[in-house]
C-alpha positions as CSV (number, residue, x, y, z in Angstrom):
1,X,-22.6,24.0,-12.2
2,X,-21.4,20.7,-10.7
3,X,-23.4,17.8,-13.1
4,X,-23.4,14.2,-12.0
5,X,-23.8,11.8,-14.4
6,X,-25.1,8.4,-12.5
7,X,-27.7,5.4,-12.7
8,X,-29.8,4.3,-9.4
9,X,-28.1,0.9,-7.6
10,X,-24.4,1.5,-9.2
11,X,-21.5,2.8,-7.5
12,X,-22.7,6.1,-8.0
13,X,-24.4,6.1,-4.8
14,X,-21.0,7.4,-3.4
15,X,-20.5,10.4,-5.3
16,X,-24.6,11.1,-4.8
17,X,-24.2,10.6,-0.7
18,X,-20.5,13.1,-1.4
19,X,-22.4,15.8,-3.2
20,X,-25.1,15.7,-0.7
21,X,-22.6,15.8,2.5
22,X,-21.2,19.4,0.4
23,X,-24.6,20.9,-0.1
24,X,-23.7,22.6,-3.0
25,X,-26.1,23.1,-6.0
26,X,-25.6,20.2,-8.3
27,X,-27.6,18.3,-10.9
28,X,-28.2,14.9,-11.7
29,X,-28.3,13.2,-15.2
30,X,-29.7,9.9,-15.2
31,X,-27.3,7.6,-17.6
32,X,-30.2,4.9,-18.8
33,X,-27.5,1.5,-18.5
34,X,-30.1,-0.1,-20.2
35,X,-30.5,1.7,-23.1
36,X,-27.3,2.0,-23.6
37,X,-27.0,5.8,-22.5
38,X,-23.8,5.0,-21.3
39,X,-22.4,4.0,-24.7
40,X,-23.2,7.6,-26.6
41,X,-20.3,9.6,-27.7
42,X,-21.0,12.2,-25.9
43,X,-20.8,10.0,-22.5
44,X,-17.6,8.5,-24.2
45,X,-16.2,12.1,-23.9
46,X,-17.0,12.5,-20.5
47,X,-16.3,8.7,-19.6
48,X,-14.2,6.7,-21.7
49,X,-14.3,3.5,-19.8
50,X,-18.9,4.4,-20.1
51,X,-19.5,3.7,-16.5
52,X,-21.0,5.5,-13.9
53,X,-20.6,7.9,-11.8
54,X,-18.8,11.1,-13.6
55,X,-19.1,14.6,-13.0
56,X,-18.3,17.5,-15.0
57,X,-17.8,21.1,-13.5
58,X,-17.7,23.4,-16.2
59,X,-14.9,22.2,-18.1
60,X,-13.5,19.9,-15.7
61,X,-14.6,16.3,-16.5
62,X,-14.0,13.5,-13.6
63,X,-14.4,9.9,-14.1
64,X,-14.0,7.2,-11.3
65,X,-15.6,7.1,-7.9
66,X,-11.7,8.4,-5.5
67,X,-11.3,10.7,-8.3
68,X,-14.8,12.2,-7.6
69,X,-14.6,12.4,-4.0
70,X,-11.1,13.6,-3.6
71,X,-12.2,16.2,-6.6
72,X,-15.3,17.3,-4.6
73,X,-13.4,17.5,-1.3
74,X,-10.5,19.8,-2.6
75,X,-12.7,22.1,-4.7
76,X,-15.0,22.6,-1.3
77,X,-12.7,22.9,1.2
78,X,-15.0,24.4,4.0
79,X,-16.9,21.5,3.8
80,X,-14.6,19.8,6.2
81,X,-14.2,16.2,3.8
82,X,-10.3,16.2,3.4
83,X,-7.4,17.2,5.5
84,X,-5.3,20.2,4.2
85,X,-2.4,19.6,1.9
86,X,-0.2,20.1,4.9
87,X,-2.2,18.2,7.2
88,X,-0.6,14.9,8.8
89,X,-4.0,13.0,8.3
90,X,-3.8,13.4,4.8
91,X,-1.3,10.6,4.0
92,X,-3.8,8.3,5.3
93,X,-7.2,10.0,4.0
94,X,-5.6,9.4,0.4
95,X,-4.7,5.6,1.5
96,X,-8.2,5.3,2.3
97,X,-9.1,6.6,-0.8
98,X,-7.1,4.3,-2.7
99,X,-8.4,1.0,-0.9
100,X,-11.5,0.7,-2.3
101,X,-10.8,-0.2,-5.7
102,X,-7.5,-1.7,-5.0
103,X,-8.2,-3.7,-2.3
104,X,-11.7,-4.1,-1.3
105,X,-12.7,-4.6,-4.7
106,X,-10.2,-7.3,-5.1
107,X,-10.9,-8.9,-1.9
108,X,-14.5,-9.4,-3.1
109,X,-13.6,-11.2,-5.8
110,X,-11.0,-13.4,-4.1
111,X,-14.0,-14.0,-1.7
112,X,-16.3,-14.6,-4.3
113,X,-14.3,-16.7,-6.5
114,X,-13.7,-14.7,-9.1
115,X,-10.0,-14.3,-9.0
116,X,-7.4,-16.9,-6.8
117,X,-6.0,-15.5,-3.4
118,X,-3.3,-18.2,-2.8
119,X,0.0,-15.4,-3.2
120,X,-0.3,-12.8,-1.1
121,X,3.0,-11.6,-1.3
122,X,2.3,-11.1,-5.1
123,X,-1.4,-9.8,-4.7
124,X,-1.3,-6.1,-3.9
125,X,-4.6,-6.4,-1.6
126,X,-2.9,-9.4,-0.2
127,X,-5.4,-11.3,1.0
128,X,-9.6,-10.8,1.9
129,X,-8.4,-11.9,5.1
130,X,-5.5,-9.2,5.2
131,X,-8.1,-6.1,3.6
132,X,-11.0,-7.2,6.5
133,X,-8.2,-7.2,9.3
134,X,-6.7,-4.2,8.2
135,X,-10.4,-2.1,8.2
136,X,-11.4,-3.7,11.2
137,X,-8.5,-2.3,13.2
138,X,-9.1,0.9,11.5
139,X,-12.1,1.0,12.5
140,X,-12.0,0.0,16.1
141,X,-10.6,3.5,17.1
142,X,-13.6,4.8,15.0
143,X,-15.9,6.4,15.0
144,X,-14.4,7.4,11.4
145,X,-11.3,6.2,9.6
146,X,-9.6,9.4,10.7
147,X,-10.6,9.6,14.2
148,X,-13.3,12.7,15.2
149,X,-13.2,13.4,11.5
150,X,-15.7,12.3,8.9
151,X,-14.2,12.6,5.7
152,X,-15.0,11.7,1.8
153,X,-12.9,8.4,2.7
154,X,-15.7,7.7,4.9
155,X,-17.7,8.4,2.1
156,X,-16.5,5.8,-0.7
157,X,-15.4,2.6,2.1
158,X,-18.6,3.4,4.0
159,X,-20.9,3.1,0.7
160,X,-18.3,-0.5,-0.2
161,X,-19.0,-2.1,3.4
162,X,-22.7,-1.2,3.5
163,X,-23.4,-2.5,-0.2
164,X,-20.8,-4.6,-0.3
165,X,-20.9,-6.0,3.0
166,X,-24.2,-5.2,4.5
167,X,-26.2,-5.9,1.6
168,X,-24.9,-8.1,-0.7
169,X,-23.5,-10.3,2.0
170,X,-20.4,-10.2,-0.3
171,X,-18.0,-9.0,3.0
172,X,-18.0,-10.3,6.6
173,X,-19.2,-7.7,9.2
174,X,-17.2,-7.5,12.1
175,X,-18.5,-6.0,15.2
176,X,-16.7,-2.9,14.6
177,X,-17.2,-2.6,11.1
178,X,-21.0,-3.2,11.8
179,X,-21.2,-0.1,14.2
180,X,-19.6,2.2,11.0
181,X,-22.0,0.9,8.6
182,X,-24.9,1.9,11.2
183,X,-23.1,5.2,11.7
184,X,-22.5,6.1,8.3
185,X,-27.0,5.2,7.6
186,X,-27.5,7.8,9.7
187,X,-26.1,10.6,8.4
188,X,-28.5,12.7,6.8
189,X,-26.8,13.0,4.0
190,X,-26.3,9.8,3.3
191,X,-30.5,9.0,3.7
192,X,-31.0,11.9,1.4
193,X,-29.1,10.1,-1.2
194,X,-30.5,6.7,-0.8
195,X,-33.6,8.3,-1.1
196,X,-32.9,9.5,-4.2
197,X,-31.7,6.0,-5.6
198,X,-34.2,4.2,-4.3
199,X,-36.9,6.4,-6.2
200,X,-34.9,6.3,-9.6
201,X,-34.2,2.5,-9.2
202,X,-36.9,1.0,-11.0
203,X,-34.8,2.7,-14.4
204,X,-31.9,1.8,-13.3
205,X,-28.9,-1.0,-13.6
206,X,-25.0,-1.7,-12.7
207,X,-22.0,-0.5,-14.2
């Protein structure tokens, strides 16, 4: 049985809206930030860096938010989330995957002070203005990052640019990048999991 391990308004949110898109049984264990459920040893085991989200499947334990999607996508292939091994796409679907954390994330906290952006030769997002550019064009082509194809990639920069972007006003929107956050809300999948955060959030917290 697939078990995600996750907390209401976290990045969690994208492995929820993943499992959801696969429509496979799964269950969810609330990880209560607050009380430090997060910090147990048996979360340790599971998560050493005690964030949120993992997932275990049997004895396959997954920490990280790409590792989770890509995970997901490969072990449910009919789903239709990832390009075949052999597929040309796929060199680009993992690129995707890998931006988040090492360039949007980044790029946030160049934007938001946290970190300097003045060398962007050294910097391996370059620069905020660099990691907007570079989504924008990607998404121009739309209406996914792959084309026709909706993909777990969608999945991970769609929840970044709508939480990130959208809501905490962290990211500029683009008109382009606008139109994929409104397509990505209304996926049913994607409701169905903010559905489920937003009822859980009043126990919730960040990690």
């Amino acid at each position: 049985m697939l078990t995600l391990y996750w907390a209401p308004s976290t990045r969690a949110l994208r492995a929820l809206w993943m499992l959801e898109e696969l429509g496979q049984p799964y269950e969810r264990v609330l990880v209560d930030l607050r009380q430090g459920g997060q910090k147990t040893p048996g979360y340790h085991r599971i998560n050493p860096m005690e964030k949120v989200p993992a997932l275990t499947d049997g004895p396959v334990a997954v920490a990280e938010s790409g590792a989770i999607l890509t995970y997901l996508a490969d072990r449910y292939p009919r789903a239709g989330l990832a390009p075949a091994i052999d597929d040309p796409r796929r060199g680009r679907y993992l690129q995707w995957l890998f931006f988040s954390g090492n360039c949007i994330e980044p790029a946030v906290g160049e934007l938001t002070g946290g970190q300097g952006g003045g060398n962007t030769v050294q910097n391996g997002w370059g620069s905020a203005d660099r990691v907007m550019s570079v989504l924008d064009e990607a998404l121009r082509g739309g209406p996914w990052l792959l084309g026709d194809s909706f993909t777990a990639a969608d999945v991970l920069i769609g929840i970044d640019l709508n939480f990130l972007g959208r809501m905490m006003k962290l990211l500029p929107e683009t008109p382009a990048i606008a139109a994929y956050i409104d397509r990505c809300a209304t996926r049913p999948a994607f409701q169905r999991a903010a559905a489920i955060d937003q009822a859980a959030a009043p126990s919730g917290g960040q990690a």
